[in-house]
Structures are given as structure tokens and as C-alpha cells.
C-alpha positions as CSV (number, residue, x, y, z in Angstrom):
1,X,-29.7,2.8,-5.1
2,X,-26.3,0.6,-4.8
3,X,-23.5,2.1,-2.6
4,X,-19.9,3.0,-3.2
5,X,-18.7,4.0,0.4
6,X,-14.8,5.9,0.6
7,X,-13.7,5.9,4.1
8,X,-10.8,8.2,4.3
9,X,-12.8,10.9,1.8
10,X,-10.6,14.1,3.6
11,X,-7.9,12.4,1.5
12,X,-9.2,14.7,-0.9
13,X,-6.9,14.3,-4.7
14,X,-6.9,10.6,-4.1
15,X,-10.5,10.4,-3.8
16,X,-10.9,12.6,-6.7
17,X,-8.7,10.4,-8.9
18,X,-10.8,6.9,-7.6
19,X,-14.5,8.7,-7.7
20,X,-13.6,10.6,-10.3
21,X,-13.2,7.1,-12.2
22,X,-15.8,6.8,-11.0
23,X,-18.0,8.8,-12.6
24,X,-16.9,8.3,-15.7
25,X,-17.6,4.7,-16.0
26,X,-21.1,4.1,-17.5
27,X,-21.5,0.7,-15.3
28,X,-21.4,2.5,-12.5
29,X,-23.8,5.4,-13.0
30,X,-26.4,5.6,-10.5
31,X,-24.4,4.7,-7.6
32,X,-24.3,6.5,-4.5
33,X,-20.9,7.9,-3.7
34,X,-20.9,8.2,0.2
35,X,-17.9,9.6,2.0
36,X,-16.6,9.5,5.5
37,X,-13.9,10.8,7.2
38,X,-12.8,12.1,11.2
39,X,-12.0,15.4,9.4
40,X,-14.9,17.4,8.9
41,X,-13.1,20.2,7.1
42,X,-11.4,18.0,4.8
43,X,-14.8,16.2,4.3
44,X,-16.4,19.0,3.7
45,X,-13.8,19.7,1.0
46,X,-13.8,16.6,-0.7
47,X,-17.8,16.4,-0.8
48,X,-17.8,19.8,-2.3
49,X,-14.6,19.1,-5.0
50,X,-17.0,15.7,-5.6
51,X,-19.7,17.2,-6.3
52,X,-19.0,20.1,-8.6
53,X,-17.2,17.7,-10.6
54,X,-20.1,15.4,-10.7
55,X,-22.4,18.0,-12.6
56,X,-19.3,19.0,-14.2
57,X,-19.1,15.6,-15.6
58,X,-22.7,14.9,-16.3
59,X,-22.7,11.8,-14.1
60,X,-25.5,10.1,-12.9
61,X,-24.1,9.3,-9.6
62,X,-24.7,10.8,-6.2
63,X,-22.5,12.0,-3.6
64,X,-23.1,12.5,0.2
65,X,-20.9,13.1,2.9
66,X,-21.5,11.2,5.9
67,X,-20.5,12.2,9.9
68,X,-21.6,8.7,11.5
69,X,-19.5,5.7,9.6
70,X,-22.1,3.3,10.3
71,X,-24.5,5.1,8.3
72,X,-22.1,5.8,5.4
73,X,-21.3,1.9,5.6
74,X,-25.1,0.7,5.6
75,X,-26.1,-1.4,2.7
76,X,-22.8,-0.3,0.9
77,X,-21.8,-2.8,-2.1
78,X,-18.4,-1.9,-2.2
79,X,-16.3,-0.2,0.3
80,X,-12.9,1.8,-0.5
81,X,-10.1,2.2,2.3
82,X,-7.4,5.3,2.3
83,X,-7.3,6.0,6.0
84,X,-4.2,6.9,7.9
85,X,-4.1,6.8,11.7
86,X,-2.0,9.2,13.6
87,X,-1.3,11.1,10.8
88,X,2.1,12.9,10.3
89,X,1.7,14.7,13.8
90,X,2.5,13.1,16.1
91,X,3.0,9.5,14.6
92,X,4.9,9.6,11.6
93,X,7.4,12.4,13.6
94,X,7.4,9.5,16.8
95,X,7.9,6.7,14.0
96,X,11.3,8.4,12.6
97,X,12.3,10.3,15.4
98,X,12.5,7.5,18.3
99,X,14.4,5.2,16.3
100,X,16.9,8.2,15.0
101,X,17.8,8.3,18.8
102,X,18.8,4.4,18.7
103,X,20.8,4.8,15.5
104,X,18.1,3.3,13.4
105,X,17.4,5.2,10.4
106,X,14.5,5.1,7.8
107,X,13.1,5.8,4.0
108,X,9.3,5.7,4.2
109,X,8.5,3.4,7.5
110,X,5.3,2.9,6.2
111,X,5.3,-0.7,5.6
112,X,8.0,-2.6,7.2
113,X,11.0,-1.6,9.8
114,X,10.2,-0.5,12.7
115,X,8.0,2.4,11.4
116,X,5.9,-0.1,9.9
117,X,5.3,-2.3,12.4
118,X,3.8,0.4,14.9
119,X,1.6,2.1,11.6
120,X,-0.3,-1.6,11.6
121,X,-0.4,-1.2,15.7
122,X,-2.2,1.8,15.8
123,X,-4.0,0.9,12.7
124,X,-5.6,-2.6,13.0
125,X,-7.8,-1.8,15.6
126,X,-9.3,0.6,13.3
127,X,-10.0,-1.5,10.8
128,X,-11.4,-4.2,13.1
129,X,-13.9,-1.6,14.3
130,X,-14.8,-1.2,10.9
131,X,-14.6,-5.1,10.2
132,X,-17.6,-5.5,12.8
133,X,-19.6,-2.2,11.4
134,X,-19.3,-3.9,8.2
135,X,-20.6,-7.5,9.5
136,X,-23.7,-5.9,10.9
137,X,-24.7,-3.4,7.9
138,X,-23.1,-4.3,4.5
139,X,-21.5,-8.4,5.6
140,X,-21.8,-8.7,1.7
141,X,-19.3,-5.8,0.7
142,X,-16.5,-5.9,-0.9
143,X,-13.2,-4.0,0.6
144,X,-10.5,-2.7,-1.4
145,X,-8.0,-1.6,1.0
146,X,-5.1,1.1,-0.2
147,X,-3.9,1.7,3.1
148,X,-0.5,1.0,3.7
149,X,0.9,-1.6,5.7
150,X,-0.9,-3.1,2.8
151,X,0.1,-7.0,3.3
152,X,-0.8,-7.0,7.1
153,X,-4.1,-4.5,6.9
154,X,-5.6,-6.8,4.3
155,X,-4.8,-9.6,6.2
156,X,-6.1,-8.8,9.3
157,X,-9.5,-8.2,7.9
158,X,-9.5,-11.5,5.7
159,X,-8.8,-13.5,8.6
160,X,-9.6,-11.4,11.8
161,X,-12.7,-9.5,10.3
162,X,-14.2,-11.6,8.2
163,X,-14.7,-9.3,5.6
164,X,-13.9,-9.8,1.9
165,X,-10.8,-7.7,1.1
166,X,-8.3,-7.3,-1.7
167,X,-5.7,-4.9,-1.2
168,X,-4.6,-2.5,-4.1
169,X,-1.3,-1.0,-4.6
170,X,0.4,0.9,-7.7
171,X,3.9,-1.0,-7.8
172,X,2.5,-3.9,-10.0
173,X,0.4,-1.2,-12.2
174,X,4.0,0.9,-12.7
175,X,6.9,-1.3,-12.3
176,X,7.3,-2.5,-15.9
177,X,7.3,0.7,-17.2
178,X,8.8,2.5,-15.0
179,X,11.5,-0.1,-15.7
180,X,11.4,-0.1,-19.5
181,X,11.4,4.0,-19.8
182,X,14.0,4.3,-17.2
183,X,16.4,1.9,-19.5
184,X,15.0,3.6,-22.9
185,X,13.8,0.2,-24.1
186,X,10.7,-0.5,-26.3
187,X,7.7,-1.4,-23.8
188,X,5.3,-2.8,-27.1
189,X,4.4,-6.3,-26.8
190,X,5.7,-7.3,-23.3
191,X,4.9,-10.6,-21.8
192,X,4.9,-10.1,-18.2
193,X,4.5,-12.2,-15.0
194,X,4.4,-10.6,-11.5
195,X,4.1,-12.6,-7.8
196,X,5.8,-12.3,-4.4
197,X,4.1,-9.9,-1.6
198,X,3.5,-6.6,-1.7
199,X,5.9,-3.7,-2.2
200,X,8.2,-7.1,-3.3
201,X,6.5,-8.8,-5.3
202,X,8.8,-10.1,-8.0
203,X,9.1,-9.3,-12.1
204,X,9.3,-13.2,-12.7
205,X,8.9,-13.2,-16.3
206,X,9.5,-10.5,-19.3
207,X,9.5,-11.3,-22.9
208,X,8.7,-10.6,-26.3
209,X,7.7,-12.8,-29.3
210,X,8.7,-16.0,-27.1
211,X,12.6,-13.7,-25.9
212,X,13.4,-13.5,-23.0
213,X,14.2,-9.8,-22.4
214,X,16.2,-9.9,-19.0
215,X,19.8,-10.6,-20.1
216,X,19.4,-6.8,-22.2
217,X,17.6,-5.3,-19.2
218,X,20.6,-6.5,-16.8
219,X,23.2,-5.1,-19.3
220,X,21.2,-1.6,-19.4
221,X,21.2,-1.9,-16.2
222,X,24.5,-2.5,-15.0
223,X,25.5,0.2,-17.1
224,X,23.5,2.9,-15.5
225,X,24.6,1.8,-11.9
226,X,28.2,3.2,-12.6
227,X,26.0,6.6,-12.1
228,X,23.9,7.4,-9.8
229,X,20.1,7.3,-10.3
230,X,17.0,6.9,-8.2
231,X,16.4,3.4,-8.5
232,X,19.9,2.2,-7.5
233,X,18.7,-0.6,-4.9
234,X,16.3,-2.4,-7.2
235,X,18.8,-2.6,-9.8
236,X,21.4,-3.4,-7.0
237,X,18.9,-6.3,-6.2
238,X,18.2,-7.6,-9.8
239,X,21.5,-7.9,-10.5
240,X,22.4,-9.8,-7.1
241,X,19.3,-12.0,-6.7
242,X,18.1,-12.2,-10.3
243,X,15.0,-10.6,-10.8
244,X,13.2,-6.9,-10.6
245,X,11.1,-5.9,-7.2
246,X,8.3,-3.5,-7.8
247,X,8.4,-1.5,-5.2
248,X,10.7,1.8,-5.1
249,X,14.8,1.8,-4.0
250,X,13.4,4.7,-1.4
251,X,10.9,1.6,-0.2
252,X,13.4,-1.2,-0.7
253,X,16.0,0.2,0.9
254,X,15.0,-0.6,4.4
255,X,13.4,-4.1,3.6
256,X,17.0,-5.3,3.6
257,X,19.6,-5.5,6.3
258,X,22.2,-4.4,2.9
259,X,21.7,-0.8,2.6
260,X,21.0,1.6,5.4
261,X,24.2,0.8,7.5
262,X,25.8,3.1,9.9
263,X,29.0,1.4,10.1
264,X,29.0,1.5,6.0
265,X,27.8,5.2,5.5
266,X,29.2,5.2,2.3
267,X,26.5,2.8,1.1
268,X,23.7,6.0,1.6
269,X,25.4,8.0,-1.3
270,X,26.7,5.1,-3.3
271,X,23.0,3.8,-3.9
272,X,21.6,7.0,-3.1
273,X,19.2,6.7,-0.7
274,X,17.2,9.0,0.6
275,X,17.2,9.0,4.6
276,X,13.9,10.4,6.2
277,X,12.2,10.9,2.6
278,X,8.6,9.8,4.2
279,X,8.2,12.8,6.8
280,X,10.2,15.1,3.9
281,X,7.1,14.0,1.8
282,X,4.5,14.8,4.4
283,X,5.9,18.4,5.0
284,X,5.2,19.2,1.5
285,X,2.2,17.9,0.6
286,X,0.9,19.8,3.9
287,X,2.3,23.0,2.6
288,X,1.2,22.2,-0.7
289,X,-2.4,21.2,-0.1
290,X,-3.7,24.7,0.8
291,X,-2.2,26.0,-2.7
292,X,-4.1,23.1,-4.3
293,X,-7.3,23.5,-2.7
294,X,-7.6,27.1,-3.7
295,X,-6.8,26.0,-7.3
296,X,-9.0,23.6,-7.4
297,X,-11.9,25.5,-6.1
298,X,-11.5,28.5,-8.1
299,X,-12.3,26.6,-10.7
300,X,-16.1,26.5,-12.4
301,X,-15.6,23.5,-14.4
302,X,-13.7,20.6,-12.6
303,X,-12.4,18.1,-15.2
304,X,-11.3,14.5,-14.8
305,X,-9.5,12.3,-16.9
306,X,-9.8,8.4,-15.9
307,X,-7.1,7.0,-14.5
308,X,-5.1,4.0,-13.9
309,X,-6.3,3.3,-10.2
310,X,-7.7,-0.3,-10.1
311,X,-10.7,0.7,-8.5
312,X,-13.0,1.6,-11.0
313,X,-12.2,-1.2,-13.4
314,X,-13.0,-3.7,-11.0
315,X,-16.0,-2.4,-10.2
316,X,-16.7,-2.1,-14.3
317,X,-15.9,-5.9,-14.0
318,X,-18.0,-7.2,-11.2
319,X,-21.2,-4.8,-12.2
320,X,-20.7,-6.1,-16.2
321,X,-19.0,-9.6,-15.9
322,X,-16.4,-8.1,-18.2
323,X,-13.4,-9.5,-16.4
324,X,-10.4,-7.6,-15.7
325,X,-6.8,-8.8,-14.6
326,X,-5.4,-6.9,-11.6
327,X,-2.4,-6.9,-9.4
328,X,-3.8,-8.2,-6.0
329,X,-3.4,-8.7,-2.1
330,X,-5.2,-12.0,-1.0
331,X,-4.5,-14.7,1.3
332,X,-2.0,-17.6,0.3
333,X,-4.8,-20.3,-0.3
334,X,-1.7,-22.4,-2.1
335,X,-1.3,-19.4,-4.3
336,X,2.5,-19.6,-3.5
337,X,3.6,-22.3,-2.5
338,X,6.7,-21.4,-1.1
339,X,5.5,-18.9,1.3
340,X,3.1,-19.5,4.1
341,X,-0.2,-20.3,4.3
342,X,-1.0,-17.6,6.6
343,X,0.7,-14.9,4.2
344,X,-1.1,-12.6,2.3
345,X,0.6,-12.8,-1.0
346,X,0.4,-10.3,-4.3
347,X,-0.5,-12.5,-7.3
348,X,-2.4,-11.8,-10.7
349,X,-6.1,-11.9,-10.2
350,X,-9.3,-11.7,-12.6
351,X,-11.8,-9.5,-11.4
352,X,-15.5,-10.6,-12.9
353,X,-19.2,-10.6,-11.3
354,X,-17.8,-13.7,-9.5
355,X,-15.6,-11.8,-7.4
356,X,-11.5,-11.6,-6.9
357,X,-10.1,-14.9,-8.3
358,X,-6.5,-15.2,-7.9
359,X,-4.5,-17.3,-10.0
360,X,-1.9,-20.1,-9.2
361,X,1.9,-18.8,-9.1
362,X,3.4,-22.4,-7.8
363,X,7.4,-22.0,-6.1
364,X,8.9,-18.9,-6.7
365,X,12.6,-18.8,-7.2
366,X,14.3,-19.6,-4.0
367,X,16.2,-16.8,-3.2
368,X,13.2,-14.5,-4.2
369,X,11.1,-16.8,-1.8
370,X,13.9,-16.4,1.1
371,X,13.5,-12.5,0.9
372,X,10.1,-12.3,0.8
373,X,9.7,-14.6,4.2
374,X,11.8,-12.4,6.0
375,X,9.5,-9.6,5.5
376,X,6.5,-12.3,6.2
377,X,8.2,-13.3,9.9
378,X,7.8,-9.6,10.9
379,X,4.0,-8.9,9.4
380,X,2.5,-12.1,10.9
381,X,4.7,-11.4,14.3
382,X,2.6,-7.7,14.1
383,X,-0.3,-9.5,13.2
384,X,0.2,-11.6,16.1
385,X,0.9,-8.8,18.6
386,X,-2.4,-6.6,17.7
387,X,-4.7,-9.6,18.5
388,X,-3.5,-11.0,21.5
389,X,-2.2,-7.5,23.1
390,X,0.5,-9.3,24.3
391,X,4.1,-6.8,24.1
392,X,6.3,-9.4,23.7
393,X,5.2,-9.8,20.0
394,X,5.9,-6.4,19.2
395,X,9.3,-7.1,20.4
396,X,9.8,-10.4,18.4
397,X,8.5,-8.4,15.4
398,X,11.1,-6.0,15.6
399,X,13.9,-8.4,16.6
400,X,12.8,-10.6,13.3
401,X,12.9,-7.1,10.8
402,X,15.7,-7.6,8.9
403,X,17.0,-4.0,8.9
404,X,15.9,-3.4,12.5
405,X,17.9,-6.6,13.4
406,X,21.1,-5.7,11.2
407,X,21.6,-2.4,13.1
408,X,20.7,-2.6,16.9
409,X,21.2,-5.2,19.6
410,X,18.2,-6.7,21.1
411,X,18.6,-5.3,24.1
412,X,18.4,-1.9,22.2
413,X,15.4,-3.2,20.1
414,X,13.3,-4.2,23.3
415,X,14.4,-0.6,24.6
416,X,13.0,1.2,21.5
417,X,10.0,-0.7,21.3
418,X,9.2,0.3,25.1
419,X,10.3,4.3,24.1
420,X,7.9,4.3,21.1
421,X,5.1,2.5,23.1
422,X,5.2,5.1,25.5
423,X,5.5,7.8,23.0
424,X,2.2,6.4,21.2
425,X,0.1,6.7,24.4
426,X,-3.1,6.8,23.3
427,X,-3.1,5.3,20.1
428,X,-1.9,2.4,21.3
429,X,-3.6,1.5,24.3
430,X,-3.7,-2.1,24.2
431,X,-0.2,-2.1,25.5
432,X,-0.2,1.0,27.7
């Protein structure tokens, strides 16, 4: 029986929406579904929710929960990633709170900024440990990796772990129409084109029957910034540099040194930006878990509408050979070619039995290339820091983040990077 293993299974409605896919796609019938997590309670839920809606579904598949992630790993064709290391408590709270005391505020700090940085710290050697699991009972296994610091986690286990990885996010799958709905335009019949890195990966073309759709989009556009919306920074940044990001104005905000200033603190409400939204997030989804679960497990009959996670398509595509085009993190093997080699890069990508093959993007624009390398300097300066151990890396990470290095002095940088070292303690013990 082939193997779908989830690591990161107590992440319970995620791994319902990606197994639940699942089981609803014939190609994949027969598979075993084999879950692991360092939660046993939230395992134990998810194995449960999984399984009632398994016979609820008629699928052919199996599920099993695993304690040992060796055993869940061995002989597995495909492995799926949602962990999170440190959680909300403590890390998240030590990830916004610590900088607050420097000045330094955040959105999400899940990706870049100094939040982001210390996320991948505490979370590549986590995935390396599952890198080498992988080399010595499933070396053949695809990893699809939704964990987030998405550009440096899958790059780390390209390069680092040897392991064949592609990392998934929803901002290409949502952006366009997220876009078109927001600016009440007709979304039939697009021609679209989408490159850069992840969480700014670019909107590079847009069209319809051979028109080019962006001078109407910018109008739109500049008319709704005279009030104030939720997705004020993107459209701030389309109309400055050109072109749409994908990723959120929440997200956004602190990938630039132009938004989250303290001596500007009029820029927070003019683009309305939402300080500390991560942890806000957190808080709620805690609280409203437990209301969840009971729902969910009162129920007799557990339904499940496929969705639009990438997961279960691609496996469609490489079981079937019926390919599939996908949004995708991969290494810069001349993909981009003005971005680094050692980048990993967002790009289109057809999925078939063959594999991931990403396709050629050539330059991007300049200026789009410009922004995304200053996000690059910090991941690979991360990167660099988790393999050697070495803490001046951390500290050139963070003095190279272009928000992080817009606000505080480098004295105060090196400062905050020792406080929030020392507030990790254990989960960073590397650099202890």
C-alpha cells in the first residue's frame, strides 16, 4: 500500500481540508493516510475527525495515526509538512514582544522581519532531522512543505537535506481574484503570469483577448485608496513600483522599510495596518478551536467538499500523468535570472508523473527584482546562520531586513538579537 504521510496532523482543519482532498480523488484511493504529530491529543483528534469522515465519504483510503515519525515516514511516497515550532506560547509572544521593547513593531512575523528570521532558527533544525529520517526510510519521497518561512524552509531541505521539496503557499492560488472581486471587475478569460519569491512573487502579466488589463486595474485602484480598505499596501506598491504582490498588505507591510514607521505613525492608519495582527490571530483560533471540535464531533456524518489546496491535484498529477500547473517554491536553477542562484524562487510549475518542472521566467522587471533581493539577503543570511551555528549571521540577517534596518540602529539590532536568543533558550540551542 503507497503512503501519504502528514507531519503536523494535530493541525487538525488543515489536515481535513488536504486529506479530505484527499479522499475524494479516485487516483488516490488506496493510499495510506499516516499522521504524526508531538501532540497526542490533537492527534488523537485529527485521526478520529479523519477517519469518520473517511467511511463518511466512502473512500478507499486508510488512516493511522503514528507516535514514532520514523515509522510514519517509512516507505512513505509523498510527505506533507504543516508543522510549527514553538507554537504561539512562548515563541510567537517572545517573537512580538522582545522587539516591542526595542521599538520594532510587527504584522505577522512569520516570514521575514525579525520574527521571521528566529521562526526558520528554531525551525530548520527540525526539518533537517526529518531531512535525514527521510534519507534513510522514504529518500525517494516527495515533500510538500506549507510551513512558513516558506522560501527559506524549502530551501534548506533542497540544498541542506537532500530531499525533493516544493513549497506550497495560497497567495498565487488567490491573488488574482482576490484582486479582480475587490475592484468589481470581470475575472472571465484572464491571462495571467506570476514569478518573484514567495509571499512577493509578482502579478507580471494580466490580460484578456491579447488587452492588457493593468492601466483599468490601476485606475480602480487608485480610486479606492482615497478610502481606507484592507489591502492598502499592495495597491500602495502597484501603483509605486508597477505591478501587484500576492501576498497580503497585513504580510507586506513589514517586508518594506515604507510602512511601519515610528517616527511616521500616521502611516499605520493611513494604510491601515494592522500592528500585532499574527498573535491577535493565534488568540482566537485557540479560543475558537475547542467550539470547533465539539461541532465537528457531534456530528454523525462528516462532509467534505474538495478544495483548492494544491496538494491533492498534484498528487492526481503524478499518480495519472495528467499534468497540472501550480504556483511553486524551487530553487533558482536559472529560473530567474535576476535573482540568485542560491534563491529559492516562486515560478509556474507543471506537475506530471515526471515530477515538479518549473518553467523559465527570464529578468523580471528591475525594480520588482531589487525588492525581492532584499528580502533574499536576509533568508540566505538565516540560512547561513542555522548551518554554521555561528551568531554573527543572525546578526547580519537582521541588520540586512529591510524593516528591521529602517527602524533600529545596529547597535540596537545586535542587542535584540542577543535578548531574543536568550529568551528562546531551549529552542535555540545552537547558539546558547
Amino acid at each position: 500500500m503507497s503512503k501519504i504521510t502528514f507531519i503536523g496532523a494535530g493541525s487538525t482543519v488543515f489536515a481535513k481540508n488536504v486529506l479530505g482532498d484527499v479522499m475524494l480523488t479516485e487516483a488516490l484511493q488506496g493510499f495510506e493516510l499516516a499522521l504524526f504529530d508531538i501532540n497526542m491529543e490533537r492527534l488523537s483528534d485529527s485521526e478520529k475527525l479523519l477517519d469518520s469522515m473517511r467511511q463518511s465519504l466512502g473512500s478507499r483510503c486508510t488512516v493511522r495515526a503514528y507516535s514514532d515519525r520514523r515509522a510514519a515516514l517509512n516507505g512513505a511516497k509523498y510527505v506533507i509538512n504543516a508543522i510549527q515550532v514553538g507554537g504561539y506560547d512562548p515563541c510567537t509572544i517572545t517573537d512580538f514582544e522582545i522587539p516591542k521593547k526595542y521599538g520594532l513593531r510587527q504584522t505577522i512575523a512569520d516570514t521575514l522581519g525579525i520574527g521571521g528570521v528566529f521562526r526558520n532558527l528554531r525551525t530548520i533544525p527540525v526539518m533537517l532531522d526529518f531531512a535525514k529520517d527521510m534519507q534513510e526510510v522514504c529518500p525517494d519521497a516527495w515533500f510538500f512543505n506549507y510551513t512558513n518561512p516558506m522560501a527559506v524552509l524549502t530551501n534548506v531541505m533542497n540544498t541542506v537535506g537532500g530531499i525533493k521539496t516544493v513549497g506550497l503557499c495560497h497567495s498565487v492560488q488567490t491573488c488574482v481574484s482576490d484582486l479582480f472581486d475587490a475592484l468589481d471587475m470581470n475575472k472571465d478569460g484572464l491571462k495571467t503570469r506570476i514569478a518573484g519569491i514567495n509571499h512577493m512573487a509578482w502579478l507580471l502579466e494580466v490580460s484578456r483577448d491579447g488587452v492588457d488589463l493593468y492601466p483599468e486595474i490601476k485606475r480602480r485602484a487608485a480610486e479606492k485608496q482615497k478610502e481606507s480598505h484592507h489591502d492598502m499596501v499592495r495597491y500602495e506598491l502597484m501603483l509605486r513600483f508597477g505591478y501587484y504582490v500576492t501576498e497580503s498588505s497585513e504580510h507586506s507591510a513589514e517586508y518594506h522599510p515604507y510602512f511601519i514607521k515610528k517616527n511616521y505613525p500616521e502611516l499605520i492608519e493611513r494604510f491601515n495596518i494592522p500592528l500585532d495582527e499574527y498573535p491577535r490571530r493565534c488568540i482566537e483560533q485557540i479560543k475558537g478551536w475547542s467550539d470547533m471540535r465539539e461541532k465537528i464531533f457531534a456530528s454523525q456524518n462528516i462532509e467534505h467538499v474538495r478544495s483548492l489546496e494544491y496538494a491533492s491535484y498534484m498528487l492526481e498529477a503524478m499518480e495519472t500523468n495528467n499534468p497540472y500547473k501550480i504556483g511553486g517554491n524551487v530553487m533558482n536553477t536559472g529560473l530567474i535570472t535576476n535573482l540568485p542562484k542560491e534563491a529559492c524562487v516562486e515560478v509556474p510549475c507543471l506537475v506530471d508523473a515526471s515530477g515538479i518542472n518549473p518553467t523559465y521566467v527570464g529578468d523580471l522587471p528591475p525594480q520588482l527584482a531589487a525588492l525581492n533581493r532584499t528580502n533574499i539577503n536576509t533568508q540566505l543570511l538565516t540560512i547561513e546562520a542555522a548551518i554554521t551555528g555561528k551568531k554573527e549571521h543572525i546578526y547580519h540577517a537582521a541588520m540586512l531586513d529591510p524593516h528591521t534596518a529602517a527602524e533600529l540602529s545596529i547597535d540596537d539590532i545586535v542587542a535584540m538579537c542577543d535578548d531574543l536568543i536568550e529568551a528562546h533558550g531551549s529552542w535555540l540551542p545552537t547558539f546558547k
